[in-house]
PQR file of N, CA, C, O and H, with PARSE charges and radii, in Angstrom:
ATOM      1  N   UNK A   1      -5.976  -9.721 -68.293 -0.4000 1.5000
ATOM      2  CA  UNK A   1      -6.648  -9.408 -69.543 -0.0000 2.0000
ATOM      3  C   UNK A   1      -8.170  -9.380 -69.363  0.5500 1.7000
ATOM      4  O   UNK A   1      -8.800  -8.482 -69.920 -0.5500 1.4000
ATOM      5  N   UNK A   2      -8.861 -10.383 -68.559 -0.4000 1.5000
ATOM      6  CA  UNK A   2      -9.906 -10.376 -68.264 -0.0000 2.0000
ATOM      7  C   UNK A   2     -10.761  -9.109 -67.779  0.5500 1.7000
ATOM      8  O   UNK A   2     -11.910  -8.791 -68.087 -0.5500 1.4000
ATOM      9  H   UNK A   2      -8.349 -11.113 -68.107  0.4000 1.0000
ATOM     10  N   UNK A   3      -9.549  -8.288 -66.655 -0.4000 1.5000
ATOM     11  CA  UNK A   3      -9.869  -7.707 -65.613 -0.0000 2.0000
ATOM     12  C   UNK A   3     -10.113  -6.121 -66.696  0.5500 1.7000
ATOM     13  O   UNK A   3     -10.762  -5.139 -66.335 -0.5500 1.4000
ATOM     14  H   UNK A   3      -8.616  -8.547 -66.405  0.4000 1.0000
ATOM     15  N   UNK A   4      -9.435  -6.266 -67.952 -0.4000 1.5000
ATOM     16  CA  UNK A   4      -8.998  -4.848 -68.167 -0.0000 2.0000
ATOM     17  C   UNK A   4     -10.780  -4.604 -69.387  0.5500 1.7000
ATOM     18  O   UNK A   4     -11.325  -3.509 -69.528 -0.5500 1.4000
ATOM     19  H   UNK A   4      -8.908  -7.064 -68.245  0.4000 1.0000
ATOM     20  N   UNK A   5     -11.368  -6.136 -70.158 -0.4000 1.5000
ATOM     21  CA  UNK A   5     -12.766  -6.219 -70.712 -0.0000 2.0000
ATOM     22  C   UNK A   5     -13.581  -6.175 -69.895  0.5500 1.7000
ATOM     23  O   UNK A   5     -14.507  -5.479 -70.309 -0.5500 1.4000
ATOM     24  H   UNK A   5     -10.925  -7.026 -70.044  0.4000 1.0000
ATOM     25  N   UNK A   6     -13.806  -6.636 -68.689 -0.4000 1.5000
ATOM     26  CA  UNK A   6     -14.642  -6.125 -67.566 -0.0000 2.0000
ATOM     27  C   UNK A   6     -14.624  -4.222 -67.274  0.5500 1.7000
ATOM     28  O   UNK A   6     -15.521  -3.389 -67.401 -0.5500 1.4000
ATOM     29  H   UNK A   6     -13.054  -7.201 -68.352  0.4000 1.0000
ATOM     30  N   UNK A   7     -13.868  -4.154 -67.052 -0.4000 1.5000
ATOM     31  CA  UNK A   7     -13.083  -2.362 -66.638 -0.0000 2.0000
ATOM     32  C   UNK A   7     -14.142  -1.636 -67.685  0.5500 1.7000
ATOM     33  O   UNK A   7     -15.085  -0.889 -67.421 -0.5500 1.4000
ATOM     34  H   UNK A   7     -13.139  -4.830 -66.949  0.4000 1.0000
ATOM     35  N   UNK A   8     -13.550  -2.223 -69.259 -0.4000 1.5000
ATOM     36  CA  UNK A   8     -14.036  -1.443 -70.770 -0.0000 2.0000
ATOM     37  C   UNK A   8     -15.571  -1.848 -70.380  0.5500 1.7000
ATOM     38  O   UNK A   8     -16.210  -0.888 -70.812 -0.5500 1.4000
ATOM     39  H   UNK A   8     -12.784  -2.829 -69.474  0.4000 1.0000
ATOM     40  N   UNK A   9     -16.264  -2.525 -69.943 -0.4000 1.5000
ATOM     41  CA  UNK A   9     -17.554  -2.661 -70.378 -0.0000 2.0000
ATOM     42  C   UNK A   9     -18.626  -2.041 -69.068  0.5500 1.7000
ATOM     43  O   UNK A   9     -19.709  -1.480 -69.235 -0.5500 1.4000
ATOM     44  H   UNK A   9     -15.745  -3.305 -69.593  0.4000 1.0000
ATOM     45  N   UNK A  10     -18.096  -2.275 -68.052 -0.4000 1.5000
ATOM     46  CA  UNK A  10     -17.901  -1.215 -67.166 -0.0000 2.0000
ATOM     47  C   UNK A  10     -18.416   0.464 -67.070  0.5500 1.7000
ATOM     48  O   UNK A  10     -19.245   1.275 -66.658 -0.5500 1.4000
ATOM     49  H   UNK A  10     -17.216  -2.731 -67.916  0.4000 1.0000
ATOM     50  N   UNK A  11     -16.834   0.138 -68.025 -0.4000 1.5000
ATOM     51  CA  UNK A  11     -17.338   1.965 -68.387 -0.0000 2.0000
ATOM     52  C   UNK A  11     -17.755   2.639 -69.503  0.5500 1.7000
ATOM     53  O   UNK A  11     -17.830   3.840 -69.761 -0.5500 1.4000
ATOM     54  H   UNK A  11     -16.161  -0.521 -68.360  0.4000 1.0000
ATOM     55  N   UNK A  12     -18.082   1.369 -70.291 -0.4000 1.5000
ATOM     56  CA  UNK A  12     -19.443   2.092 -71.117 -0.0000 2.0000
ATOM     57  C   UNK A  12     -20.916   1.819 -71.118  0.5500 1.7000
ATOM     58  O   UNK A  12     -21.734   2.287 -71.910 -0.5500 1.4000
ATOM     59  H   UNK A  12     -18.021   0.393 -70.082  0.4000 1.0000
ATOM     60  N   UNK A  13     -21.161   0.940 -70.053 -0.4000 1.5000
ATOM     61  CA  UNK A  13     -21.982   1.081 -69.373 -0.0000 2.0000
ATOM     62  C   UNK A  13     -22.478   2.120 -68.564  0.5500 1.7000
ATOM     63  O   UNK A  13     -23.687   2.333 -68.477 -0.5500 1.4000
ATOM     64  H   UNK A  13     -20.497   0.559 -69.409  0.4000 1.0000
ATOM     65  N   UNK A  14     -21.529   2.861 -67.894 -0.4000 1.5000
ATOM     66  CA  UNK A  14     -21.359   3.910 -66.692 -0.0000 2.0000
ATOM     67  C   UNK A  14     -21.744   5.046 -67.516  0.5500 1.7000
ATOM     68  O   UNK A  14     -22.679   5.798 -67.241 -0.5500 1.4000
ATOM     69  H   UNK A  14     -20.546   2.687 -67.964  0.4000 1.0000
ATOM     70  N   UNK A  15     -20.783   5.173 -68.817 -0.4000 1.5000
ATOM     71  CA  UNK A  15     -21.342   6.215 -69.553 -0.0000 2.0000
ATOM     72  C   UNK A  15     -21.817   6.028 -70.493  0.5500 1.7000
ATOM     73  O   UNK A  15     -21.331   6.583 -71.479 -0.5500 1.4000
ATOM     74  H   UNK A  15     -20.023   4.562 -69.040  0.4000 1.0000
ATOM     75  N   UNK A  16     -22.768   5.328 -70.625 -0.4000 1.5000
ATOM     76  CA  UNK A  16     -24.353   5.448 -71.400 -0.0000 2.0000
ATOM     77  C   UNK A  16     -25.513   5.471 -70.488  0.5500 1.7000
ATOM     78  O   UNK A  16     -26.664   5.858 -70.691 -0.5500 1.4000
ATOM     79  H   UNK A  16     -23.163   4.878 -69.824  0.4000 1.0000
ATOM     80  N   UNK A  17     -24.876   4.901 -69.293 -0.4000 1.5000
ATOM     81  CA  UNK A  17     -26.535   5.305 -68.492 -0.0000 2.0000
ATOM     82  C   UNK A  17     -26.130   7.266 -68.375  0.5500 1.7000
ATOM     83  O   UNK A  17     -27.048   7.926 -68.861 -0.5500 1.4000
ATOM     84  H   UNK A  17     -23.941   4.587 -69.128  0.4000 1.0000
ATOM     85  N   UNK A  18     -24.932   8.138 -67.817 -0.4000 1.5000
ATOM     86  CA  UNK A  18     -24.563   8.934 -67.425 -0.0000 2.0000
ATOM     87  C   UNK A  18     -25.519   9.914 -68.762  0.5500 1.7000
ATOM     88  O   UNK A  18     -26.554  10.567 -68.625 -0.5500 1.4000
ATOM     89  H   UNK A  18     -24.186   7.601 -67.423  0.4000 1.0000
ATOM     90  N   UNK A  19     -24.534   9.636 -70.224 -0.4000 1.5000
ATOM     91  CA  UNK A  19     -25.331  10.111 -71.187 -0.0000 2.0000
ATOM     92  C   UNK A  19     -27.099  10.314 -71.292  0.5500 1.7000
ATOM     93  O   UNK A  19     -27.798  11.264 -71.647 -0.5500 1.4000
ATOM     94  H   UNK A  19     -23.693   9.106 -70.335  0.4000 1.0000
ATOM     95  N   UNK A  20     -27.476   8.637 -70.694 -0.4000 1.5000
ATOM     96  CA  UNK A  20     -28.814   8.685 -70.809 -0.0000 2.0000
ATOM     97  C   UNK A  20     -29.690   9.857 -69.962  0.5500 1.7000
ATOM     98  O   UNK A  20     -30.544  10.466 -70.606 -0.5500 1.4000
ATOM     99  H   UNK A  20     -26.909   7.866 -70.405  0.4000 1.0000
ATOM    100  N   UNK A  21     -29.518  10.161 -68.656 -0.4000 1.5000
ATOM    101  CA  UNK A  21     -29.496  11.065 -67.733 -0.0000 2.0000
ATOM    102  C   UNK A  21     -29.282  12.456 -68.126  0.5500 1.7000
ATOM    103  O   UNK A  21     -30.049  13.292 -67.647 -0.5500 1.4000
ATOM    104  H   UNK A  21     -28.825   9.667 -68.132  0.4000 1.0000
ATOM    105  N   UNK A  22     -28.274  12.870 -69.000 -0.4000 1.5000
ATOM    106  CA  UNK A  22     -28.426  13.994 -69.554 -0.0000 2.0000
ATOM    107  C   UNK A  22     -29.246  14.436 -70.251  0.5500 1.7000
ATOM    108  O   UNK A  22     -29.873  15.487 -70.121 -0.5500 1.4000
ATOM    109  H   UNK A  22     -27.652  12.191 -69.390  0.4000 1.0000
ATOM    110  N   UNK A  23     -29.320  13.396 -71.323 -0.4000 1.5000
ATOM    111  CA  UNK A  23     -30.239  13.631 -72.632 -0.0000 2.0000
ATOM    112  C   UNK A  23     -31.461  13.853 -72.401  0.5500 1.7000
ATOM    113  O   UNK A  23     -32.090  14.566 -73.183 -0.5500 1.4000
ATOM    114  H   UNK A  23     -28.810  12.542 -71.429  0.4000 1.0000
ATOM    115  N   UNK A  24     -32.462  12.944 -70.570 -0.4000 1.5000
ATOM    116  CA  UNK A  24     -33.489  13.511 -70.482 -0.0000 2.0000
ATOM    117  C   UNK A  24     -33.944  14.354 -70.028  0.5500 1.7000
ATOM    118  O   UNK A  24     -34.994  14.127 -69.427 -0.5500 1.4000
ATOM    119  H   UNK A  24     -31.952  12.364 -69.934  0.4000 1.0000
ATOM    120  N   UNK A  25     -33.413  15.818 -70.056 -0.4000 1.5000
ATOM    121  CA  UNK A  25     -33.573  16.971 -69.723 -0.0000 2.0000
ATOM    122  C   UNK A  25     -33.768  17.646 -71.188  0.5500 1.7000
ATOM    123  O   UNK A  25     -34.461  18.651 -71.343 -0.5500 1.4000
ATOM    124  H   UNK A  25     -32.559  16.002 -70.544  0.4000 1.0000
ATOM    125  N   UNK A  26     -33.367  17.262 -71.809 -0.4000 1.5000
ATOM    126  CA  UNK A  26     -33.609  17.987 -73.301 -0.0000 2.0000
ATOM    127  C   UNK A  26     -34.448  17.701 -74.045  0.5500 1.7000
ATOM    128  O   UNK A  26     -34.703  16.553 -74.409 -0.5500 1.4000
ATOM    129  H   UNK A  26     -32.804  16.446 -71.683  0.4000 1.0000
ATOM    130  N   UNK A  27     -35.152  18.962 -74.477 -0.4000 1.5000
ATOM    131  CA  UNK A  27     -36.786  18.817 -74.815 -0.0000 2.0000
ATOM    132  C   UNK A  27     -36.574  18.822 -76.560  0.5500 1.7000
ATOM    133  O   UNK A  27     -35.691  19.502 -77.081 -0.5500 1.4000
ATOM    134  H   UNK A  27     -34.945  19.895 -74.181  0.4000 1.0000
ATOM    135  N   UNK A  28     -37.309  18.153 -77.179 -0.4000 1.5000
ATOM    136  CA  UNK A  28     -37.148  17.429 -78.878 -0.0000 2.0000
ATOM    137  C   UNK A  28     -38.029  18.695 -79.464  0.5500 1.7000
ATOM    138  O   UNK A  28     -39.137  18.876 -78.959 -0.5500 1.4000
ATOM    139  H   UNK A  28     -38.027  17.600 -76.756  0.4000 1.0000
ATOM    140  N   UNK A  29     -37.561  19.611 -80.552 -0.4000 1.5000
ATOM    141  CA  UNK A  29     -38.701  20.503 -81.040 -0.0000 2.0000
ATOM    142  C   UNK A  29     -39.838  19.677 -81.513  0.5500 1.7000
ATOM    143  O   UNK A  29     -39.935  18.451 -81.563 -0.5500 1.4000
ATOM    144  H   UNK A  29     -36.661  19.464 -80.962  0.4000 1.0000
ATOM    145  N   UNK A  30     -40.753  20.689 -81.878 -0.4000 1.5000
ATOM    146  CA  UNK A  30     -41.930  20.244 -82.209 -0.0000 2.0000
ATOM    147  C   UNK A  30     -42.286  20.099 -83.376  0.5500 1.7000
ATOM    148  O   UNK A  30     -42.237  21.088 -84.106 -0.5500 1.4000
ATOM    149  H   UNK A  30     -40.674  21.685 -81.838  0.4000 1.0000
ATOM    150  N   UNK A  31     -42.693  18.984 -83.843 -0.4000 1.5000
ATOM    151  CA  UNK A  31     -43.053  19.393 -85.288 -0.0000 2.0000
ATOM    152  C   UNK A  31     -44.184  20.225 -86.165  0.5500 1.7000
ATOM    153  O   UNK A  31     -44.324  20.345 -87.382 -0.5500 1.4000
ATOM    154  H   UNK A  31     -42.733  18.180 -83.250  0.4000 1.0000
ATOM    155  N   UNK A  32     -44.798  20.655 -85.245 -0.4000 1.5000
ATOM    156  CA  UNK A  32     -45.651  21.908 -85.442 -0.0000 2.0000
ATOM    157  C   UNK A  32     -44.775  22.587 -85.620  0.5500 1.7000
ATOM    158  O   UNK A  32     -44.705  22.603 -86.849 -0.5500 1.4000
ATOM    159  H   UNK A  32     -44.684  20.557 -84.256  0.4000 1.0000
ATOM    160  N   UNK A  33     -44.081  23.139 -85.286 -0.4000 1.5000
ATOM    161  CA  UNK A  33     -42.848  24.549 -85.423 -0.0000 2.0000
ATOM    162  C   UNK A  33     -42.502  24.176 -87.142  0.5500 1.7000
ATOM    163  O   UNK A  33     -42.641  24.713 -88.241 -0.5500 1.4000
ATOM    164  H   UNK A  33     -44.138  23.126 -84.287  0.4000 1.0000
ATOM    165  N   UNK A  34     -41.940  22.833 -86.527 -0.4000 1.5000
ATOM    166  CA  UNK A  34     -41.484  22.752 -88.024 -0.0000 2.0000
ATOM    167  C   UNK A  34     -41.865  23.079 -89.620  0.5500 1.7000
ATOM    168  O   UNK A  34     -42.801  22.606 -90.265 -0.5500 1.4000
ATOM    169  H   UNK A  34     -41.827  22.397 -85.634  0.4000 1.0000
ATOM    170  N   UNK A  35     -40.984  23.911 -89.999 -0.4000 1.5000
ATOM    171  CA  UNK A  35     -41.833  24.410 -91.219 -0.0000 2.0000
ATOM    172  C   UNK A  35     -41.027  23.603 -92.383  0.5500 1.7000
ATOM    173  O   UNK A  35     -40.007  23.076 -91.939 -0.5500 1.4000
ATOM    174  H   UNK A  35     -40.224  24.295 -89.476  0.4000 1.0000
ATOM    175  N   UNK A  36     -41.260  23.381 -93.810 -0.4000 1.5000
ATOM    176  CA  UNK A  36     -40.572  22.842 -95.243 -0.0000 2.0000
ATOM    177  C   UNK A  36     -39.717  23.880 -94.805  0.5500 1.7000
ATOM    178  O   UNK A  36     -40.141  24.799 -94.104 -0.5500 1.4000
ATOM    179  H   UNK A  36     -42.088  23.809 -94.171  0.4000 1.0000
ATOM    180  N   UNK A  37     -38.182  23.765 -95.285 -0.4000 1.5000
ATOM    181  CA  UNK A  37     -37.303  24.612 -95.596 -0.0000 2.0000
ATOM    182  C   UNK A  37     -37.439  25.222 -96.789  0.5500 1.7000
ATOM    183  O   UNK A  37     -37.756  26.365 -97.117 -0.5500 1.4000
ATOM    184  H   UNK A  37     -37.838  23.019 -95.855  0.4000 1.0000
ATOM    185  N   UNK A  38     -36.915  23.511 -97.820 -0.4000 1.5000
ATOM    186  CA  UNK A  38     -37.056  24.296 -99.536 -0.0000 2.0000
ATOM    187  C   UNK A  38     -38.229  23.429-100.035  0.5500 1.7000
ATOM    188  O   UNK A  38     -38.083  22.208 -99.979 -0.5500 1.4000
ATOM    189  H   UNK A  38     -36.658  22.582 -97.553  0.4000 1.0000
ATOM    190  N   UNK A  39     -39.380  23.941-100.517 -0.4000 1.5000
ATOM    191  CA  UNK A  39     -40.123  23.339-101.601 -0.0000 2.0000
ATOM    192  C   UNK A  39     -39.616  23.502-102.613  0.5500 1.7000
ATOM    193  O   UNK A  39     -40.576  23.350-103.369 -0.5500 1.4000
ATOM    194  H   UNK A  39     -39.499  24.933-100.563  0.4000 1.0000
ATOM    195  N   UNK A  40     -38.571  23.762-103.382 -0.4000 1.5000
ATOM    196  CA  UNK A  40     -38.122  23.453-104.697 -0.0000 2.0000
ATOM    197  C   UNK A  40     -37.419  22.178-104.824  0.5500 1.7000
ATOM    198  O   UNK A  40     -37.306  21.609-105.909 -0.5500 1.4000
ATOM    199  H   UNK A  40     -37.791  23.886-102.769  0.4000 1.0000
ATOM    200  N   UNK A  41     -36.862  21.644-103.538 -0.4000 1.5000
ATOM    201  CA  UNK A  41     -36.422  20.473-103.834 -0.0000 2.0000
ATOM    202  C   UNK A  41     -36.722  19.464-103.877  0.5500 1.7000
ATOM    203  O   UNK A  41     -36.134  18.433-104.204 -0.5500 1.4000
ATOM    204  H   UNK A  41     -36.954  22.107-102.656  0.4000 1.0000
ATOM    205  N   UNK A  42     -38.611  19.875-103.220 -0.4000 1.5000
ATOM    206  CA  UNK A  42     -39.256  18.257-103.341 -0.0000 2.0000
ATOM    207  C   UNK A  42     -39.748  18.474-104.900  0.5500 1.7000
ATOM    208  O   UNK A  42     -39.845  17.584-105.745 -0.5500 1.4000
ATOM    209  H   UNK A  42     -39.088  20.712-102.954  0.4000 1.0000
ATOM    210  N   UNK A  43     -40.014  19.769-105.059 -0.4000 1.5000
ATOM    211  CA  UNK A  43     -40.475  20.141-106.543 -0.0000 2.0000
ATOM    212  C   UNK A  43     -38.954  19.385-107.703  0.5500 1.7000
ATOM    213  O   UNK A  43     -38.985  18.622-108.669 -0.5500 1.4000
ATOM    214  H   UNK A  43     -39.935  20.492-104.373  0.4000 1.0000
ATOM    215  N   UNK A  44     -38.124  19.884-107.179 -0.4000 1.5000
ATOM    216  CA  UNK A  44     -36.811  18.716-107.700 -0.0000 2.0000
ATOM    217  C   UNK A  44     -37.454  17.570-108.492  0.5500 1.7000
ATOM    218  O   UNK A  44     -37.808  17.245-109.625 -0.5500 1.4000
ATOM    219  H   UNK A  44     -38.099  20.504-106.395  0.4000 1.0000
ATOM    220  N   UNK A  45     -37.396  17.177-107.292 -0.4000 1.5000
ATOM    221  CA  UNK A  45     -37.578  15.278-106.748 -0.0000 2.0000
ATOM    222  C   UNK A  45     -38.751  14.781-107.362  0.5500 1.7000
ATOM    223  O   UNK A  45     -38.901  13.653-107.832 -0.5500 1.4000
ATOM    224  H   UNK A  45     -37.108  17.441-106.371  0.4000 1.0000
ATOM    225  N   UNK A  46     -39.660  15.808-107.321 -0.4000 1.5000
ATOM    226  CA  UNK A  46     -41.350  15.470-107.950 -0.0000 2.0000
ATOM    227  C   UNK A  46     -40.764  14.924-109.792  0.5500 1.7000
ATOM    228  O   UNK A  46     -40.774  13.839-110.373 -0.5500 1.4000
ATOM    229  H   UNK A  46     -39.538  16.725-106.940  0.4000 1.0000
ATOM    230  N   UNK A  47     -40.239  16.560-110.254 -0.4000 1.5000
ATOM    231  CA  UNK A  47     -39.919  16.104-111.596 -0.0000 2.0000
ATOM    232  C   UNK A  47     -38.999  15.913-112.543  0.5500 1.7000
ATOM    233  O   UNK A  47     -38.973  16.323-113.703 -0.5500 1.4000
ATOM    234  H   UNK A  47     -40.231  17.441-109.782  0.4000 1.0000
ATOM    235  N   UNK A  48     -38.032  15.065-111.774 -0.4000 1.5000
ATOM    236  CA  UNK A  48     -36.878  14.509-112.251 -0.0000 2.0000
ATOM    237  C   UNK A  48     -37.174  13.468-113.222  0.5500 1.7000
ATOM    238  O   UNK A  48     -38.152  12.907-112.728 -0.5500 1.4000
ATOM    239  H   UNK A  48     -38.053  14.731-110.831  0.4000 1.0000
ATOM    240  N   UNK A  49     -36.820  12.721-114.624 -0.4000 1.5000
ATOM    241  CA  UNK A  49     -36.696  12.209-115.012 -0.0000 2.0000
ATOM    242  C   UNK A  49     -36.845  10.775-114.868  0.5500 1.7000
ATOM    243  O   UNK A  49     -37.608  10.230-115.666 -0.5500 1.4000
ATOM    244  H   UNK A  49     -36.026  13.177-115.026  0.4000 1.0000
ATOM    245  N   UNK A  50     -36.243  10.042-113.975 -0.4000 1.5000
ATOM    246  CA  UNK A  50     -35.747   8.643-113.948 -0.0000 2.0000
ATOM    247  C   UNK A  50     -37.173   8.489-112.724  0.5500 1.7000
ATOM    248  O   UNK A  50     -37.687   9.280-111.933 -0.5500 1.4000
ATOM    249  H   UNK A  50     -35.623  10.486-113.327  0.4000 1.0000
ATOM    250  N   UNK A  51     -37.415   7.118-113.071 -0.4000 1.5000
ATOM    251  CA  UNK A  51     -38.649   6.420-112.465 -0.0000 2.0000
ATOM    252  C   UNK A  51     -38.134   6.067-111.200  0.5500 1.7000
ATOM    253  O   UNK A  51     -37.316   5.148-111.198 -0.5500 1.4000
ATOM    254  H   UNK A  51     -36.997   6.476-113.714  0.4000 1.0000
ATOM    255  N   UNK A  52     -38.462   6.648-110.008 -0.4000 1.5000
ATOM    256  CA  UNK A  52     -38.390   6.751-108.787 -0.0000 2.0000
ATOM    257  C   UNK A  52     -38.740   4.928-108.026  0.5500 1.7000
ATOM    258  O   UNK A  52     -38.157   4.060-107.375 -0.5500 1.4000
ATOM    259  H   UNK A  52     -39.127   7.395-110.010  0.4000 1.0000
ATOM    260  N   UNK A  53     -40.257   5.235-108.761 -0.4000 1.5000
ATOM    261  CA  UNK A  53     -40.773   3.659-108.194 -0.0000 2.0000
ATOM    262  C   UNK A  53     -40.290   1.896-108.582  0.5500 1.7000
ATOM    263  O   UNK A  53     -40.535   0.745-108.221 -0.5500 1.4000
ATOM    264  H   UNK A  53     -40.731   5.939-109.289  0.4000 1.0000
ATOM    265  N   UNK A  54     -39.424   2.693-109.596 -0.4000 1.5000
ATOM    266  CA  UNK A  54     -39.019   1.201-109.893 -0.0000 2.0000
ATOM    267  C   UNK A  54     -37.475   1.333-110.110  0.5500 1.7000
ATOM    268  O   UNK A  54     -37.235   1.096-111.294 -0.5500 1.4000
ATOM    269  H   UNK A  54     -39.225   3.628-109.890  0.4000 1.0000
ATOM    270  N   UNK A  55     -36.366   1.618-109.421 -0.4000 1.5000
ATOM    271  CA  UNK A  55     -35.188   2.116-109.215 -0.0000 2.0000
ATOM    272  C   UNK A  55     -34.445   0.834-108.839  0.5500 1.7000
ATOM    273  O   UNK A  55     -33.295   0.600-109.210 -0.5500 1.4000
ATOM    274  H   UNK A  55     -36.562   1.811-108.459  0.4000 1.0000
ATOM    275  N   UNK A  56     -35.268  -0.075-107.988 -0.4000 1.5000
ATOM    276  CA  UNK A  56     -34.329  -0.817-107.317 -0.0000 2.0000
ATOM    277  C   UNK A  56     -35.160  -2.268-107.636  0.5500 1.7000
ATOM    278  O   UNK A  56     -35.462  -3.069-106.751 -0.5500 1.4000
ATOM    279  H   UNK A  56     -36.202   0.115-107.687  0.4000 1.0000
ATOM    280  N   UNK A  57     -35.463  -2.439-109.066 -0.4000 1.5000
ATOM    281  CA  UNK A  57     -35.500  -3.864-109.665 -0.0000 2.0000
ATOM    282  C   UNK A  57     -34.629  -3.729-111.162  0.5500 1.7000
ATOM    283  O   UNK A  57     -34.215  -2.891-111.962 -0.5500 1.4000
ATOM    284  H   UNK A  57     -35.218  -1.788-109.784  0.4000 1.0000
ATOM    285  N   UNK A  58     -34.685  -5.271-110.893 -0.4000 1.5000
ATOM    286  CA  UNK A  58     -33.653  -5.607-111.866 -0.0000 2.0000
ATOM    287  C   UNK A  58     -34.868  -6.371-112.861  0.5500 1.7000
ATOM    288  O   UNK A  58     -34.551  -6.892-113.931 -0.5500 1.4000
ATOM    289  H   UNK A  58     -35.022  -5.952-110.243  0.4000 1.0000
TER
END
């Protein structure tokens, strides 16, 4: 039983470094590129009704 939690930890160890190794070849866009998708939905969010800043007191 021992032998088989050693084995499991093992091999997700093995494959998270393996994963890690992949992942650093892949380049993160930029957020310069990045453009707003929708401004209507922060426009939404701007003027919705219910008080945003005080939502989560009692």
């Amino acid at each position: 039983m021992v032998w088989i939690m050693i084995l499991v930890a093992v091999g997700i160890i093995i494959g998270n470094l393996m994963l890690l190794r992949h992942s650093a070849h892949i380049k993160m866009p930029s957020l310069k590129d990045k453009q707003p998708r929708h401004s209507d939905d922060q426009d939404a969010w701007d003027n919705d009704d219910w008080d945003k800043d005080n939502w989560n007191k009692d």
